[in-house]
C-alpha positions in Angstrom: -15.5 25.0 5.0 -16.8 21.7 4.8 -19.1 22.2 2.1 -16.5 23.6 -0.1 -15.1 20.2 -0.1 -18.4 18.4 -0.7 -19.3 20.6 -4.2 -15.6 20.3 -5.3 -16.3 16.8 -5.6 -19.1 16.8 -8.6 -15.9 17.7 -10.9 -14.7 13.8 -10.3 -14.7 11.9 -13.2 -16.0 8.6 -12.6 -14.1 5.3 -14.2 -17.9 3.8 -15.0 -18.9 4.1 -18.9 -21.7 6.1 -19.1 -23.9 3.5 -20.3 -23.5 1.5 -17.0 -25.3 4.0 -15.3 -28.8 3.4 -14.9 -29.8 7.5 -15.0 -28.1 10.4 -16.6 -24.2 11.6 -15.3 -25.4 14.7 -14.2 -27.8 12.9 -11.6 -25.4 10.6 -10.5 -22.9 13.9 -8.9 -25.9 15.4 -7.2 -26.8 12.1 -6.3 -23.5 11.7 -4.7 -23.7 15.0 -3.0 -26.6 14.6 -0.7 -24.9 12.2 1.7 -21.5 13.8 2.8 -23.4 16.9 2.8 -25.7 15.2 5.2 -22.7 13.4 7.3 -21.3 17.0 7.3 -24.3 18.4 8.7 -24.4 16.1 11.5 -20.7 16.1 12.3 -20.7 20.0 12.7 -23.6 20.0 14.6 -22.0 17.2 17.2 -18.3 18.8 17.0 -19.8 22.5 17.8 -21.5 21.7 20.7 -19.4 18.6 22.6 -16.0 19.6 22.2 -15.3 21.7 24.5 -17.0 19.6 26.9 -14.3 16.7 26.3 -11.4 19.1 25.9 -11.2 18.6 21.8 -10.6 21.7 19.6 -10.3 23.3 16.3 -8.4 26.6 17.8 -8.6 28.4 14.5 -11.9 28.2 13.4 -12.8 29.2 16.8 -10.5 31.7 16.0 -11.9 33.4 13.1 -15.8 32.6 14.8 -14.9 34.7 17.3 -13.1 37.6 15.4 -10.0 37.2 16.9 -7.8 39.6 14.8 -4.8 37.1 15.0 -6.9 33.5 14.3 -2.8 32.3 12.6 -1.5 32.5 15.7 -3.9 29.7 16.9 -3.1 28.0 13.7 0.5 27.7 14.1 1.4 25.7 16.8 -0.4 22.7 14.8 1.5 23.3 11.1 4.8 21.7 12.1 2.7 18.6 13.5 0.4 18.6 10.5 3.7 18.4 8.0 5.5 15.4 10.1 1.5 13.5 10.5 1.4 14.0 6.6 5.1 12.9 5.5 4.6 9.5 8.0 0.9 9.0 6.7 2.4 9.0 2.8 5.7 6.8 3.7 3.2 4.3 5.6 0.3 4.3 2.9 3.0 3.9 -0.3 4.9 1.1 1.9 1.5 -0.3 2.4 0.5 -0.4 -1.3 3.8 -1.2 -2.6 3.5 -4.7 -0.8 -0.1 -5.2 -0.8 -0.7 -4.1 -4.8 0.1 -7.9 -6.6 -2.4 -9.6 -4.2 -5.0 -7.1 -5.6 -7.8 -7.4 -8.0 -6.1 -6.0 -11.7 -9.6 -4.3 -12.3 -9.6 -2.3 -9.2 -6.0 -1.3 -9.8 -6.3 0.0 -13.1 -9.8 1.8 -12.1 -7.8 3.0 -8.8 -5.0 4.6 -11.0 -7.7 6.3 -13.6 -9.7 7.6 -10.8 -6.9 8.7 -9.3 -5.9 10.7 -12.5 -9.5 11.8 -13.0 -9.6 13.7 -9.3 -8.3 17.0 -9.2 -5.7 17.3 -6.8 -7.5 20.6 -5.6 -10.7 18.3 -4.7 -8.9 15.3 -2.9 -7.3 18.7 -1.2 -10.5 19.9 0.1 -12.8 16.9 0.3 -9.9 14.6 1.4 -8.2 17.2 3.9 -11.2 18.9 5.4 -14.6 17.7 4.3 -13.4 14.2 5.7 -11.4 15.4 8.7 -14.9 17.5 10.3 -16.7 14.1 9.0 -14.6 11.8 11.0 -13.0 13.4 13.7 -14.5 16.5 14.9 -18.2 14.5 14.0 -17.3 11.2 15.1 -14.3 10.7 17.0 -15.9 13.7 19.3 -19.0 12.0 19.7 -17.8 8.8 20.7 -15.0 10.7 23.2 -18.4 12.3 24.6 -20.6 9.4 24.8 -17.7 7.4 27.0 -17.2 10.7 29.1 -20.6 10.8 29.8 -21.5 7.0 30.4 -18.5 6.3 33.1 -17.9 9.4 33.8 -20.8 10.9 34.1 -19.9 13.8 32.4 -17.6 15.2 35.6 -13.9 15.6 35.4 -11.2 15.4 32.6 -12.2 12.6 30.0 -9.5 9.3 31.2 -7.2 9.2 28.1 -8.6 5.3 26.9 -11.2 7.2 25.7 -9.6 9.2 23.6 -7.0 6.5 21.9 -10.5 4.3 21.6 -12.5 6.7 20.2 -9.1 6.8 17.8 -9.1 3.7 17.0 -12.9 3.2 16.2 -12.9 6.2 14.2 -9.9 5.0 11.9 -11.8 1.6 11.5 -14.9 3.8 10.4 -13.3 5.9 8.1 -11.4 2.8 6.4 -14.3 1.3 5.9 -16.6 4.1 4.5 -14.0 3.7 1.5 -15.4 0.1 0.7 -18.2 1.1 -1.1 -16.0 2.9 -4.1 -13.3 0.1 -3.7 -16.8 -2.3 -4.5 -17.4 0.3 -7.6 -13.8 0.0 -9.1 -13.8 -4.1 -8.8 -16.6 -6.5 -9.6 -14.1 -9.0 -7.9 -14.5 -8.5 -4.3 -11.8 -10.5 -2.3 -10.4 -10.6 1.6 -7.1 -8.8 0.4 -9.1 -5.4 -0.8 -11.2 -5.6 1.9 -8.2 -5.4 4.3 -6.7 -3.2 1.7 -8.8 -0.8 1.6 -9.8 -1.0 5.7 -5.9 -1.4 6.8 -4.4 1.1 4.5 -7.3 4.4 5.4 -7.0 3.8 9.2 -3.5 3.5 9.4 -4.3 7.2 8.3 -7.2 7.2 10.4 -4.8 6.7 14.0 -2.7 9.4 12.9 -5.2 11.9 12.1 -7.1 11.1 15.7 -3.8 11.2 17.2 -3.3 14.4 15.8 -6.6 16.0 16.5 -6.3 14.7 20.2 -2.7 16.4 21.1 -3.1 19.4 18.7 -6.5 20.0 17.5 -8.6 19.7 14.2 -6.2 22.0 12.4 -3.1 19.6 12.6 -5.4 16.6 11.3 -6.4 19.2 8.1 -3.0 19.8 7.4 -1.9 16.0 8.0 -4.4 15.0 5.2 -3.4 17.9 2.7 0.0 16.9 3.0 -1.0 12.9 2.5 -2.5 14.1 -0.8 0.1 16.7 -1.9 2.7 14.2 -1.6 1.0 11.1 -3.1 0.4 14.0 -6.2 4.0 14.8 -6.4 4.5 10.8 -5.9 2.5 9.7 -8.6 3.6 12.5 -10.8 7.3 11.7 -10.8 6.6 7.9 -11.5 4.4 8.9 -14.7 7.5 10.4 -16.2 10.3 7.7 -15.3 
């Protein structure tokens, strides 16, 4: 599932002239592939085998690995939380940006709003809402949930909830600032405002996503993240036309 995510994103169109790039377009994409694939690798790997041991889930894939003939019936306890995570991640994020977009670099803003346009909505779908979600918190947030489990713990007993909302909390810092790198890309001008920017604004996301996966499961996160970039789409696409 992951992976789907990871090829869908060769079809982004980069806002670099071609003639910036040191070797051809075409090497650049599969370039750009090998390391989520890689992250994704490793993040399955840790997510299959320490979840259960912490008490984490992703009730429908586990669903469908184990041929239950009803795998939706796992899945839907975690839509109506999904929706909600989704609606408050796109009102906090477009609050966010709204104040924060005159103290940014003009450069990054323009690139932002033409990368934007040049990203299907289908691949910030996928590699947004799933790729990144088994990246970050079923890979990460898992790990680090594990790791304090089995350090203070020693592995015995129910997992004591601070590490969960910790593991949250690191996790959300991670994934913010995994986005730096293309924020760096978009503006030469690198100043404190976009690095909070771009940190702030992705974990804010980040806590709700962990929150969700915590209290629901993987499923709810997925579905909190489609719905971030469904409505940002819809967003966007009504201000184009005003």
């Amino acid at each position: 599932m992951g992976m789907i995510g990871v090829i869908s994103a060769a079809w982004v169109a980069l806002p670099v002239p071609a003639e910036e790039i040191p070797i051809p377009l075409l090497g650049v994409r599969l370039i750009g592939l090998i390391q989520p694939t890689f992250l994704l690798l490793v993040a399955v790997f840790a997510g299959v085998n320490l979840t259960h041991g912490v008490g984490l889930s992703a009730s429908f894939a586990e669903a469908l690995a184990s041929n239950n003939e009803q795998p939706f019936l796992a899945l839907k306890p975690q839509i109506i939380p999904g929706i909600i995570g989704g609606v408050a991640g796109c009102i906090v994020i477009s609050t966010l940006s709204s104040m924060w977009q005159s103290s940014l670099p003009t450069e990054f803003v323009l690139k932002g709003e033409e990368l934007l346009k040049g990203t299907p909505l289908l691949t910030r779908i996928l590699y947004g809402g799933i790729t990144e979600e088994i990246m970050t918190r079923w890979g990460l947030m898992t790990s680090l949930v594990w790791v304090a489990w089995r350090v203070f713990q020693k592995g015995q007993g129910t997992p004591h909830a601070v590490y969960f909302v910790v593991a949250i909390g690191v996790s959300a810092l991670v994934f913010g600032a995994l986005h730096l790198p293309l924020a760096f890309v978009l503006s030469p001008q690198i100043t404190p405002s976009l690095v909070t920017y771009i940190i702030l604004g992705n974990s804010l996301f980040g806590l709700i996503a962990g929150y969700l996966y915590w209290r629901w499961g993987l499923e709810s996160a997925i579905i909190a993240h489609m719905m971030f970039h469904i409505l940002v789409a819809g967003i966007n696409s009504i201000q184009s036309r005003v």
